[in-house]
LOVEX-247007 format. One record per residue (C-alpha): residue number from 0; residue in one letter; x, y, z. Coordinates in steps of 0.25 Angstrom, whole numbers, plus 5000, padded with zeros to 4 digits. Layout:
# residues N
KOLVEX, nr, rest, u, v, w
KOLVEX, NUM, a, X, Y, Z
...
This chain:
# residues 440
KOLVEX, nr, rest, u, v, w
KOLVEX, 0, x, 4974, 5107, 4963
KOLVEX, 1, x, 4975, 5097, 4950
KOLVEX, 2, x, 4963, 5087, 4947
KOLVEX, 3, x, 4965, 5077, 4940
KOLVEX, 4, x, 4954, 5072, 4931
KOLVEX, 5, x, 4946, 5060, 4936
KOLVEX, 6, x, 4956, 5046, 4939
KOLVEX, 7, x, 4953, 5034, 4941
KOLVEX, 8, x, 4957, 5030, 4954
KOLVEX, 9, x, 4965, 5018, 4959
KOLVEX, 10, x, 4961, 5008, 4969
KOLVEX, 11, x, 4968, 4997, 4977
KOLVEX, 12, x, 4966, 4989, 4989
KOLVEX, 13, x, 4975, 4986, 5001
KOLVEX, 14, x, 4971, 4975, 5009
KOLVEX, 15, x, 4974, 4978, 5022
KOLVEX, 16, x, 4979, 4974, 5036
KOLVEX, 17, x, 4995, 4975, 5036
KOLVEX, 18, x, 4992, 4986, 5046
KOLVEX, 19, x, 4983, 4989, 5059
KOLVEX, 20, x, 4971, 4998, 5051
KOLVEX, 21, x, 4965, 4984, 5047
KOLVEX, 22, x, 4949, 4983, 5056
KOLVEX, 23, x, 4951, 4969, 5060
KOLVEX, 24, x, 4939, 4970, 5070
KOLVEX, 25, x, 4930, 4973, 5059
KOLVEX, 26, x, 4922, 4959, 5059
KOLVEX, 27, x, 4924, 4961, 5042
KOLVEX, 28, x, 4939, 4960, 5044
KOLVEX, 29, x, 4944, 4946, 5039
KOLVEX, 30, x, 4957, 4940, 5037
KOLVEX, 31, x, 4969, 4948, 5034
KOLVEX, 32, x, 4976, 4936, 5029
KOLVEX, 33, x, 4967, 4926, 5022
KOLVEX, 34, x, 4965, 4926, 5007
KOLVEX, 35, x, 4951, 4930, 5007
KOLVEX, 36, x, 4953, 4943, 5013
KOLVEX, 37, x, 4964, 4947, 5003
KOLVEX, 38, x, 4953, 4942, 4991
KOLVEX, 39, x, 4942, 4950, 4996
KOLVEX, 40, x, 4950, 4962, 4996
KOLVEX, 41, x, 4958, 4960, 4983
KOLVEX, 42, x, 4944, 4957, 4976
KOLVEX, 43, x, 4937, 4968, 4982
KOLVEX, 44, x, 4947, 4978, 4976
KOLVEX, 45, x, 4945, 4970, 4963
KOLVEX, 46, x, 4932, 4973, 4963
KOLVEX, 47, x, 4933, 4985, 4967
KOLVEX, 48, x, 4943, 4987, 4953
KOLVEX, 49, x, 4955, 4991, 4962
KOLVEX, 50, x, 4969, 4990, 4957
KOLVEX, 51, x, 4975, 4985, 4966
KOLVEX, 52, x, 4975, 4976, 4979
KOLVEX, 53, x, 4988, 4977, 4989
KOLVEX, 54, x, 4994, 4968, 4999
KOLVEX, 55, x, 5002, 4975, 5010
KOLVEX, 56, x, 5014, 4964, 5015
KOLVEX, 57, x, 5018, 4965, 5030
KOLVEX, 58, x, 5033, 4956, 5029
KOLVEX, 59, x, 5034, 4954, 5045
KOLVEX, 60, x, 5022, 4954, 5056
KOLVEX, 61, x, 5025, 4970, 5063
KOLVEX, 62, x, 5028, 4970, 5077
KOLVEX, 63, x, 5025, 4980, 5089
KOLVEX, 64, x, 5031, 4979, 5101
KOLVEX, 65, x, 5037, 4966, 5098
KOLVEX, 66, x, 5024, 4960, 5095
KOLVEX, 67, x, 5020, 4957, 5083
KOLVEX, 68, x, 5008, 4968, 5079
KOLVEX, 69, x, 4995, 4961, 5080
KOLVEX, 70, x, 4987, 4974, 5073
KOLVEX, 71, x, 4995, 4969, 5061
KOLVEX, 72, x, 4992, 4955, 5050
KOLVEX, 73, x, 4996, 4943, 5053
KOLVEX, 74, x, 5000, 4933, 5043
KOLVEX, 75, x, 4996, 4943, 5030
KOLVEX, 76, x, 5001, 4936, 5019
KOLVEX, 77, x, 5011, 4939, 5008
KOLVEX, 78, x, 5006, 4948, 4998
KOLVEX, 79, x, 5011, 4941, 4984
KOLVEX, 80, x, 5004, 4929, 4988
KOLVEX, 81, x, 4991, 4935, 4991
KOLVEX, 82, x, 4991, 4942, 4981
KOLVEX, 83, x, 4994, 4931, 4970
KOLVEX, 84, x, 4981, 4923, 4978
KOLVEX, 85, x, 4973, 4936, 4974
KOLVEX, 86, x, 4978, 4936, 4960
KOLVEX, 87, x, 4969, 4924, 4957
KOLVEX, 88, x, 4957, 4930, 4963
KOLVEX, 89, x, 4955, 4943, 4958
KOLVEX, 90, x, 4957, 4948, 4944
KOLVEX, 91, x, 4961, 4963, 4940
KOLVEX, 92, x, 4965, 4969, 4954
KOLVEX, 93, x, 4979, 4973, 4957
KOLVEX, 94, x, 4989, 4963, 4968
KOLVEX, 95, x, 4999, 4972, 4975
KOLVEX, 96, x, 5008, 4965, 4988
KOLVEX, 97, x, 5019, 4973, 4994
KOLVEX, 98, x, 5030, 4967, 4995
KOLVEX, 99, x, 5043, 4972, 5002
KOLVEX, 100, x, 5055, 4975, 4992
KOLVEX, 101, x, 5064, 4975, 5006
KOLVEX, 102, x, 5063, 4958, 5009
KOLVEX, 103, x, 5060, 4952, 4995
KOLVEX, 104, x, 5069, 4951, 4982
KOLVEX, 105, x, 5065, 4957, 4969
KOLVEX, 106, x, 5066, 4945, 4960
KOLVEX, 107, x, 5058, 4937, 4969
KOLVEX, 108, x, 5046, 4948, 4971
KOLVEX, 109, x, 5047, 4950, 4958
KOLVEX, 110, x, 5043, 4937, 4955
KOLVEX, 111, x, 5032, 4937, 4965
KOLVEX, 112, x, 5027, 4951, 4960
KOLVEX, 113, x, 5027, 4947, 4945
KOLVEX, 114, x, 5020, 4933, 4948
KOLVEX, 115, x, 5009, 4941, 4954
KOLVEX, 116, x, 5008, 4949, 4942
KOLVEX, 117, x, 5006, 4938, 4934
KOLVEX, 118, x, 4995, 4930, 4941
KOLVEX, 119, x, 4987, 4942, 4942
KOLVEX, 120, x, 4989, 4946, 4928
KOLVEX, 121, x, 4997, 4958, 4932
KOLVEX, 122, x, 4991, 4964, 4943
KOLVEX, 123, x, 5003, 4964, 4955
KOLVEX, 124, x, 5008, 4976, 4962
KOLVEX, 125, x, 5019, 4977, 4971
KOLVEX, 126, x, 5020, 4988, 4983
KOLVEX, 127, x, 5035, 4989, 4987
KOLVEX, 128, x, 5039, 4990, 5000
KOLVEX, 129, x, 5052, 4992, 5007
KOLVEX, 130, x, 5056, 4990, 5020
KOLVEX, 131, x, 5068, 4992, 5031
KOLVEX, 132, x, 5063, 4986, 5041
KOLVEX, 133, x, 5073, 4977, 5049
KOLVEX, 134, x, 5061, 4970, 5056
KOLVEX, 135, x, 5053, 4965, 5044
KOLVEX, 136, x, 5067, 4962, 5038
KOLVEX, 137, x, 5070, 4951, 5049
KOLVEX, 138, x, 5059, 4943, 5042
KOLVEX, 139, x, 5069, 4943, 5031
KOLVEX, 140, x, 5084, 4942, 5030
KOLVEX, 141, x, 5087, 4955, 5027
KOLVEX, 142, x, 5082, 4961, 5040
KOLVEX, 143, x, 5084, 4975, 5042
KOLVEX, 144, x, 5094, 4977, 5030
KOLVEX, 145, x, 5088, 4988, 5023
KOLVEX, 146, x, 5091, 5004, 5027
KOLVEX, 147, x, 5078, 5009, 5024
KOLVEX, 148, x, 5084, 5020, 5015
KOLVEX, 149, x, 5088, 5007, 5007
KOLVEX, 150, x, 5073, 5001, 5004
KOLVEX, 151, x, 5069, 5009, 4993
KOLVEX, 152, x, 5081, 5008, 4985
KOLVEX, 153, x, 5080, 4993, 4988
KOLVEX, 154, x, 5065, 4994, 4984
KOLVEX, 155, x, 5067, 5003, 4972
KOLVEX, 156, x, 5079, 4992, 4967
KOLVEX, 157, x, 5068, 4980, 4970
KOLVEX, 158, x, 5058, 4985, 4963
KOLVEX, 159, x, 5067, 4988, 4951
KOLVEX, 160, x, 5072, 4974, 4952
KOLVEX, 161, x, 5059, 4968, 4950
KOLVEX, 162, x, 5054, 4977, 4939
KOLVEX, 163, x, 5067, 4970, 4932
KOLVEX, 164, x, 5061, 4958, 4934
KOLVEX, 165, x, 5047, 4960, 4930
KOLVEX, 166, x, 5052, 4967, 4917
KOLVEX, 167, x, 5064, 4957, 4914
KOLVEX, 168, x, 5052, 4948, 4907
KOLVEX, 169, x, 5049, 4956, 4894
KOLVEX, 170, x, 5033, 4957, 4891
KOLVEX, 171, x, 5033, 4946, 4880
KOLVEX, 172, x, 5039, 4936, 4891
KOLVEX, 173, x, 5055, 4936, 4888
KOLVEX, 174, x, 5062, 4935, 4901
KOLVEX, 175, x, 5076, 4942, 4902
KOLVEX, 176, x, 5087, 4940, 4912
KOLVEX, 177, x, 5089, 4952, 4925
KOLVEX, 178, x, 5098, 4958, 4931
KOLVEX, 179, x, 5098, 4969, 4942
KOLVEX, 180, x, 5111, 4974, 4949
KOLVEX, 181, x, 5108, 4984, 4959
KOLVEX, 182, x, 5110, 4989, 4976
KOLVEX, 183, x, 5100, 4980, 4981
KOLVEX, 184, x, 5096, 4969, 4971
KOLVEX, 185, x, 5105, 4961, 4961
KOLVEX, 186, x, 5100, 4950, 4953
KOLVEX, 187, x, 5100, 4943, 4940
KOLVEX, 188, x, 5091, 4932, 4931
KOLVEX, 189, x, 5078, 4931, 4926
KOLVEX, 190, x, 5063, 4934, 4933
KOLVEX, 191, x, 5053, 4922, 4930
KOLVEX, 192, x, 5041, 4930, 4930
KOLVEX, 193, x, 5036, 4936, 4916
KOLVEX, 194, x, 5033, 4951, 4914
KOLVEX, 195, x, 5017, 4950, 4920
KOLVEX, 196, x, 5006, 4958, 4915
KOLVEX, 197, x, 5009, 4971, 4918
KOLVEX, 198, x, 5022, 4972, 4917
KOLVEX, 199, x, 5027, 4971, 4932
KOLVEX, 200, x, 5020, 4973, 4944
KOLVEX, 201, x, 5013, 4986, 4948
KOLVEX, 202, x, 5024, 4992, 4961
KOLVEX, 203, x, 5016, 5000, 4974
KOLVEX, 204, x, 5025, 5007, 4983
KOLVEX, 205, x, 5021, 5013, 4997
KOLVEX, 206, x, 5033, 5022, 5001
KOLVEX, 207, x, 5030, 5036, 5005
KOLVEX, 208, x, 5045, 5041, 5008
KOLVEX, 209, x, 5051, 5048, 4998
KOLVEX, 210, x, 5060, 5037, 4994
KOLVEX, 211, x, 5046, 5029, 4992
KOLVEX, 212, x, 5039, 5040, 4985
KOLVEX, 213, x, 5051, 5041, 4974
KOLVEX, 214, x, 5052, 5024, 4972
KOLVEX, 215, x, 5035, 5024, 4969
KOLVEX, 216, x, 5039, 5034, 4959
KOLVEX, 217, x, 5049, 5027, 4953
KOLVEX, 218, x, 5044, 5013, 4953
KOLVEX, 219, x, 5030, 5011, 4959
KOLVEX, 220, x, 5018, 5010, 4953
KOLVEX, 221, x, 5008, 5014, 4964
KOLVEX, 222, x, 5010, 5020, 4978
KOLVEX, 223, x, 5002, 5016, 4990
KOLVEX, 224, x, 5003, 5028, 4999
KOLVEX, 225, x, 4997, 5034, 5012
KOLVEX, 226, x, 4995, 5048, 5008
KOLVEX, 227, x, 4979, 5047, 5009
KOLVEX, 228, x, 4975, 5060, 5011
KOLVEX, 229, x, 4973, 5070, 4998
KOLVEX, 230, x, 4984, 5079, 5001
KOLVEX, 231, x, 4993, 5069, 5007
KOLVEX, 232, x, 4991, 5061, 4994
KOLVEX, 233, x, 4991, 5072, 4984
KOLVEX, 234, x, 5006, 5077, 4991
KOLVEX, 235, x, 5009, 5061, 4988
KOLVEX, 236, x, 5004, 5059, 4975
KOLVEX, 237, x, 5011, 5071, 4969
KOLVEX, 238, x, 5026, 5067, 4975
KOLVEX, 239, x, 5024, 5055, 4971
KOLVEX, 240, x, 5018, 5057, 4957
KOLVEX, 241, x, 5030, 5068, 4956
KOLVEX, 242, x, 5041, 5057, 4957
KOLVEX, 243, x, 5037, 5049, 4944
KOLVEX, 244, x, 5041, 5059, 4935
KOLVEX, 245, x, 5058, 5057, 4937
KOLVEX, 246, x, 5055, 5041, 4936
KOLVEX, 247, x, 5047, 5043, 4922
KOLVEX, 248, x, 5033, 5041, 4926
KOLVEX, 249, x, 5020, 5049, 4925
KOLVEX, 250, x, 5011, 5051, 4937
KOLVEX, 251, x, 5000, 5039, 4933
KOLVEX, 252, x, 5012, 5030, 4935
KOLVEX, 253, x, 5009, 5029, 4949
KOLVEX, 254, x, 4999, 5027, 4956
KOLVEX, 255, x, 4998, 5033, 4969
KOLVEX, 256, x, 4986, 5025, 4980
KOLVEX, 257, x, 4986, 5030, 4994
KOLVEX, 258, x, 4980, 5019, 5004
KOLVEX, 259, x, 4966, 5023, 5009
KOLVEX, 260, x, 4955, 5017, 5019
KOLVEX, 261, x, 4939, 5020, 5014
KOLVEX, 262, x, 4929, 5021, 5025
KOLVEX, 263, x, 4914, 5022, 5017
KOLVEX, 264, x, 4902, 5027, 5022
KOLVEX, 265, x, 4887, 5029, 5019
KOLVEX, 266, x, 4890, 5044, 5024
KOLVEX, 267, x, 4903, 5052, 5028
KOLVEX, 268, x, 4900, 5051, 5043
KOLVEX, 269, x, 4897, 5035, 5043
KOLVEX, 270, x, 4912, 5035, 5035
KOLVEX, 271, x, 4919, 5043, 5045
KOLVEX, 272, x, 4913, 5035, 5056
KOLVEX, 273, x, 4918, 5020, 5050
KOLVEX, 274, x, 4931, 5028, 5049
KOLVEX, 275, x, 4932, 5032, 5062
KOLVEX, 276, x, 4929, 5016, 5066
KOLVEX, 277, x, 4938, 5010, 5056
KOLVEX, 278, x, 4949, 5018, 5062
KOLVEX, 279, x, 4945, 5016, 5076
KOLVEX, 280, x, 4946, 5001, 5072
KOLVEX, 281, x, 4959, 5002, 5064
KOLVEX, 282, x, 4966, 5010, 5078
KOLVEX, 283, x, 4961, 5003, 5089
KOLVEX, 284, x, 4967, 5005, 5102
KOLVEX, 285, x, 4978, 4997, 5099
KOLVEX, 286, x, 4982, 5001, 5084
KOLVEX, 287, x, 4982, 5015, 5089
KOLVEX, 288, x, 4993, 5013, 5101
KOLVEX, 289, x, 5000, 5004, 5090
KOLVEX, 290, x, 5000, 5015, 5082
KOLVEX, 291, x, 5005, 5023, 5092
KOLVEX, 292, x, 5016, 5015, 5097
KOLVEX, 293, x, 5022, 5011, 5080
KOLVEX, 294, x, 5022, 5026, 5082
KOLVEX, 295, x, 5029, 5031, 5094
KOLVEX, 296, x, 5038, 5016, 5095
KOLVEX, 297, x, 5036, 5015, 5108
KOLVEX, 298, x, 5027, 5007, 5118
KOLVEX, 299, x, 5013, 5014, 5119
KOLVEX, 300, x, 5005, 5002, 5125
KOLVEX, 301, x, 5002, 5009, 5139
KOLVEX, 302, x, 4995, 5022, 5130
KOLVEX, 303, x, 4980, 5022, 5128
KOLVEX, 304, x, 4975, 5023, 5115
KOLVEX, 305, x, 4964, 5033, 5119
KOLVEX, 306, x, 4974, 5041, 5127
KOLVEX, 307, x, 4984, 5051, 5122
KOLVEX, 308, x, 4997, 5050, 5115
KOLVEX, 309, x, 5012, 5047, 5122
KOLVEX, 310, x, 5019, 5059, 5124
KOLVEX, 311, x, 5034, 5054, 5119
KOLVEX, 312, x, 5037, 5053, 5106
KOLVEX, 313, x, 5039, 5042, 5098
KOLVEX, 314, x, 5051, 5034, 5097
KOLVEX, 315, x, 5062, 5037, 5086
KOLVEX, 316, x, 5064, 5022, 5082
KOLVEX, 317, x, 5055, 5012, 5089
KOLVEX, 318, x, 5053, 4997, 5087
KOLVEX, 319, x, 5041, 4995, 5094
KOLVEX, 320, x, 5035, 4991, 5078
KOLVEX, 321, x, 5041, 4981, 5071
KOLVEX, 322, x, 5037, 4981, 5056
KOLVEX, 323, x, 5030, 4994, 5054
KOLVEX, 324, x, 5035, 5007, 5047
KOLVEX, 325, x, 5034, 5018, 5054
KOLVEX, 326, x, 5033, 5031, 5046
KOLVEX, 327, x, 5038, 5044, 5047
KOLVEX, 328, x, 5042, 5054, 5059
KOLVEX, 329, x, 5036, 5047, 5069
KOLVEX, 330, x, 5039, 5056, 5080
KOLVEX, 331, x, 5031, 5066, 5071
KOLVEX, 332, x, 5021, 5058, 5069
KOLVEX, 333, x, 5019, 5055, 5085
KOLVEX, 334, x, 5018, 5071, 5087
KOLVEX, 335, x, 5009, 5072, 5074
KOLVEX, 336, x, 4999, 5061, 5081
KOLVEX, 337, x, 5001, 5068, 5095
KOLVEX, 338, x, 4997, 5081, 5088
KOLVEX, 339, x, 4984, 5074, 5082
KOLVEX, 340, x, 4980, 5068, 5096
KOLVEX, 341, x, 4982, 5082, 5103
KOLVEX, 342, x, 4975, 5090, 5093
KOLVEX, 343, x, 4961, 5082, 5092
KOLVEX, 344, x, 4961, 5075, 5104
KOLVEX, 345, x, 4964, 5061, 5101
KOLVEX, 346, x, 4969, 5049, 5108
KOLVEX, 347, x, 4980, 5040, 5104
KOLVEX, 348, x, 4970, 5030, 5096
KOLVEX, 349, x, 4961, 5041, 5090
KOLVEX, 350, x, 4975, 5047, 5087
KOLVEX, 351, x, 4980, 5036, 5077
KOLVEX, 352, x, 4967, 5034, 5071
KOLVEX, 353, x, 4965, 5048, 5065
KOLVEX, 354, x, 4980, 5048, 5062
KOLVEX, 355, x, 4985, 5036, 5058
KOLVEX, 356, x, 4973, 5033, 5046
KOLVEX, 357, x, 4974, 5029, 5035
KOLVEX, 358, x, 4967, 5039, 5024
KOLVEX, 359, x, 4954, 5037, 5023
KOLVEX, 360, x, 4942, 5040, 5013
KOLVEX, 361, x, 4929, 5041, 5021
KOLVEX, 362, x, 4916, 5043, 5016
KOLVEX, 363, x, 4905, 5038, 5008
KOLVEX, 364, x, 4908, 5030, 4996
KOLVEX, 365, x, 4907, 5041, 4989
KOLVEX, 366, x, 4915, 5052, 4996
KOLVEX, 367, x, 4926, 5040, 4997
KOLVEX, 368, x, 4924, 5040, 4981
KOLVEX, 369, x, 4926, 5054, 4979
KOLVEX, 370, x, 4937, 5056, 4987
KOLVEX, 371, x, 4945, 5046, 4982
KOLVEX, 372, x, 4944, 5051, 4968
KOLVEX, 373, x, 4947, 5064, 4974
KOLVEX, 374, x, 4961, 5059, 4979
KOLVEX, 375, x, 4963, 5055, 4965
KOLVEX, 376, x, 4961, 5066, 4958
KOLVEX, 377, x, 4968, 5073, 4964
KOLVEX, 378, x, 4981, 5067, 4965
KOLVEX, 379, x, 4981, 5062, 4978
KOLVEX, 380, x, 4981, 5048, 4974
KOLVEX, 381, x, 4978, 5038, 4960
KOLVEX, 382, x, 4970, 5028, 4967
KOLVEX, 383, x, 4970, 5022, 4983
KOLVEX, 384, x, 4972, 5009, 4990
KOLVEX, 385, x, 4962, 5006, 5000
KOLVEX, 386, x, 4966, 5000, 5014
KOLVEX, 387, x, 4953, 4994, 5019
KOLVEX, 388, x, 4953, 4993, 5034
KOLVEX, 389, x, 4946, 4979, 5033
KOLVEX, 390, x, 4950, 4966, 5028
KOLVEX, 391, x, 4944, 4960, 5017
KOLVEX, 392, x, 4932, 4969, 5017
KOLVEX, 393, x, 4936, 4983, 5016
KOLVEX, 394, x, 4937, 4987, 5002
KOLVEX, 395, x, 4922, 4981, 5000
KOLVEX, 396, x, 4915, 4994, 5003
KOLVEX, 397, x, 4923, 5003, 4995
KOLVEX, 398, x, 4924, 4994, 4983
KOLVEX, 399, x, 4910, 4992, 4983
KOLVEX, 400, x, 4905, 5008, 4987
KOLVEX, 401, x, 4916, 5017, 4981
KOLVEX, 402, x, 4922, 5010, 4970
KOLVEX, 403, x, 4909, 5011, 4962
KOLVEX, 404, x, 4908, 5027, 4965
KOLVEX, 405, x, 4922, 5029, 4961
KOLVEX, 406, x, 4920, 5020, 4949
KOLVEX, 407, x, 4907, 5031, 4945
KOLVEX, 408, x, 4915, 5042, 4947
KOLVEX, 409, x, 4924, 5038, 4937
KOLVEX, 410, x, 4937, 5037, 4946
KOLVEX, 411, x, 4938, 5022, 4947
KOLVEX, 412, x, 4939, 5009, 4937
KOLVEX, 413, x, 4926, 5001, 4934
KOLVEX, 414, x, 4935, 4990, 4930
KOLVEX, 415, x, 4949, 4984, 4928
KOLVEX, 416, x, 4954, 4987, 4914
KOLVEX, 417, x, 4966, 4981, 4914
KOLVEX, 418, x, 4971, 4969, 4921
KOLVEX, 419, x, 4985, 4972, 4928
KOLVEX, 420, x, 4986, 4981, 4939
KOLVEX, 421, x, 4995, 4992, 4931
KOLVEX, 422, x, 4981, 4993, 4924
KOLVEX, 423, x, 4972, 4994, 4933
KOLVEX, 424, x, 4984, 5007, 4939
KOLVEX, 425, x, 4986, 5012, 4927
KOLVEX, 426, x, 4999, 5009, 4927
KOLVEX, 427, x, 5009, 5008, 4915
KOLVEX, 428, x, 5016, 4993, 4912
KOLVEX, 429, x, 5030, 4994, 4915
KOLVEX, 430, x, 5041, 4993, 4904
KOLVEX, 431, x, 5047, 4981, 4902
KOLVEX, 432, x, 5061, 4975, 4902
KOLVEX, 433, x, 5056, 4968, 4886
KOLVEX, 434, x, 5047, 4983, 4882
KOLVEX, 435, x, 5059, 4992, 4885
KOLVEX, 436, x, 5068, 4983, 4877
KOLVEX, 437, x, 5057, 4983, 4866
KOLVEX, 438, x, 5056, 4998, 4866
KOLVEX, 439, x, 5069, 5001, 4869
């Protein structure tokens, strides 16, 4: 096995709640949609000296059973605005939104991304997401149009098309006319926005297929993955890290952060034991036959959480959930759960909560410490994005109890050095339309 030498490790914070693993009866969980909360946490990872701070974007409410989901936000607001309201109170910390590539247009987020860019003094990001969905697309007038072997063709084109933009304004402030021909896209003029501080904004993608894997290779900047566990991560970082060579990149070109959940405790035992009841909090009865039923597609109202699994298998194409992507064989999957439940005894609940978690460090501050470095070195990840399990609260702990050891052991920033986001990553600024004319 290859050690690398000591890294320092990258950090960012993802504020939660576009999901059911968000402890809302925790009497420290606030608003999910009130300014305050998205402040507190983006000033938390600040202080922390994270990179980044990321805005998940949900574009219609998700419904289940013809209902809309009630385990889900309401009302979360659009993630370029709050993000330009956190820009004027924070200072060094990265500002990443997702936004679909499906149901916007590329001169227009284009604009949107680069005016971010320049009211934080370069520190925007965007995470590219696609989608097929016909449901989300009925808030649109494009409903359904897109195969979904189509979306990361469209998203590849998209993104090409706003990095024509960013770059048709060269460093010293010349505008130059556009143009861009091509399958999905064809427009023509001049983008109003300048080049911004660091060049254009930094581009996050979270796809796992193998279509999704080769466009981060090709055009992202950072990958937010699921792959948490050391192996799992090691087997991802290496594909992926793999790919970069055929596009022209080297490996630090990309940075690859699984998302993570920390559970501290003064001892291992008192960790493991809030685990347990943050899990037990994030699956309650409820969540779990939801979890159930987004699995099998079908109507499991009548089954008992603390009881034993269905013994049909699920259904090849349900609609039970609206809005959610289900992901992989899900038959499989069913069996694979099944199996867990028959082999150690478990109900349906205590089924989805040792199953369905996210990767977790759990410990004391200081085993959390170690063991993150450990990822890092060795190759299973360049850094991590924290998904607290309570709003606006949940990063306090660890910013205040593991950053400081991680900063000792030499594995972590003691400040910003620079003052865009592509600085704090590492990250080289991209070539413009003016500096390849000038070096060309």
């Amino acid at each position: 096995m290859t050690v690398r030498a000591r890294r320092k490790i990258h950090l960012a914070a993802h504020f939660p709640g576009v999901n059911s693993t968000t402890v809302w009866a925790d009497p420290r969980s606030k608003s999910q949609i009130g300014f305050s909360s998205f402040e507190h946490l983006a000033r938390t990872a600040e202080r922390g000296l994270f990179d980044f701070f990321f805005l998940a974007e949900g574009l219609r409410l998700r419904e289940h059973k013809g209902r809309i989901h009630d385990l889900d936000v309401v009302g979360r607001p659009e993630p370029l605005t709050v993000l330009n309201a956190l820009a004027a109170v924070t200072e060094r910390i990265g500002l990443a939104a997702t936004v679909n590539a499906t149901f916007n247009e590329p001169y227009e987020l284009a604009r949107r991304l680069a005016t971010l860019d320049h009211l934080s003094g370069g520190r925007a990001a965007w995470n590219v997401v696609t989608s097929y969905d016909a449901f989300t697309g009925e808030n649109f007038r494009r409903g359904g149009y897109l195969d979904r072997a189509e979306r990361y063709i469209l998203a590849a084109e998209f993104l090409a098309v706003a990095k024509e933009l960013w770059d048709s304004w060269t460093p010293d402030g010349l505008s130059r006319p556009f143009a861009h021909r091509g399958q999905h896209f064809d427009i023509a003029g001049e983008f109003t926005v300048p080049r911004s501080p660091q060049g254009h904004p930094v581009v996050i993608q979270a796809g796992d297929s193998g279509e999704g894997r080769e466009f981060a290779a090709r055009s992202a900047d950072v990958v937010f993955t699921r792959h948490g566990t050391l192996e799992d991560g090691r087997a991802f970082y290496a594909d992926v890290k793999g790919r970069l060579a055929k596009y022209g990149r080297s490996a630090d070109d990309l940075k690859i952060m699984p998302g993570v959940s920390v559970v501290l405790g003064e001892t291992a035992a008192e960790a493991q034991e809030k685990a347990v009841e943050i899990r037990r909090q994030q699956v309650s009865p409820q969540n779990a036959i939801l979890a159930l039923e987004q699995l099998w597609g079908a109507d499991l109202s009548s089954y008992d959480p603390d009881g034993p699994f269905p013994d049909f298998d699920p259904v090849p194409e349900p609609s039970i959930t609206q809005g959610r992507t289900r992901r992989g064989d899900t038959v499989a999957m069913a069996e694979k759960w099944r199996a867990l439940s028959r082999e150690k005894g478990l109900s349906i609940r205590q089924t989805v909560i040792e199953a369905s978690g996210r990767q977790s460090f759990v410990g004391t501050p200081e085993a959390v410490a170690a063991e993150l470095e450990t990822f890092v070195r060795q190759d299973a990840a360049d850094g991590f994005v924290l998904v607290p399990h309570l709003t606006p609260g949940g990063l306090d702990e660890f910013v205040d109890r593991v950053v400081p050891l991680l900063q000792e052991r030499g594995a972590f920033r003691t400040e910003y050095r620079g003052a865009t986001l592509r600085s704090h990553l590492g990250l080289p600024d991209p070539v413009g339309r003016g500096d390849r004319m000038a070096t060309g």
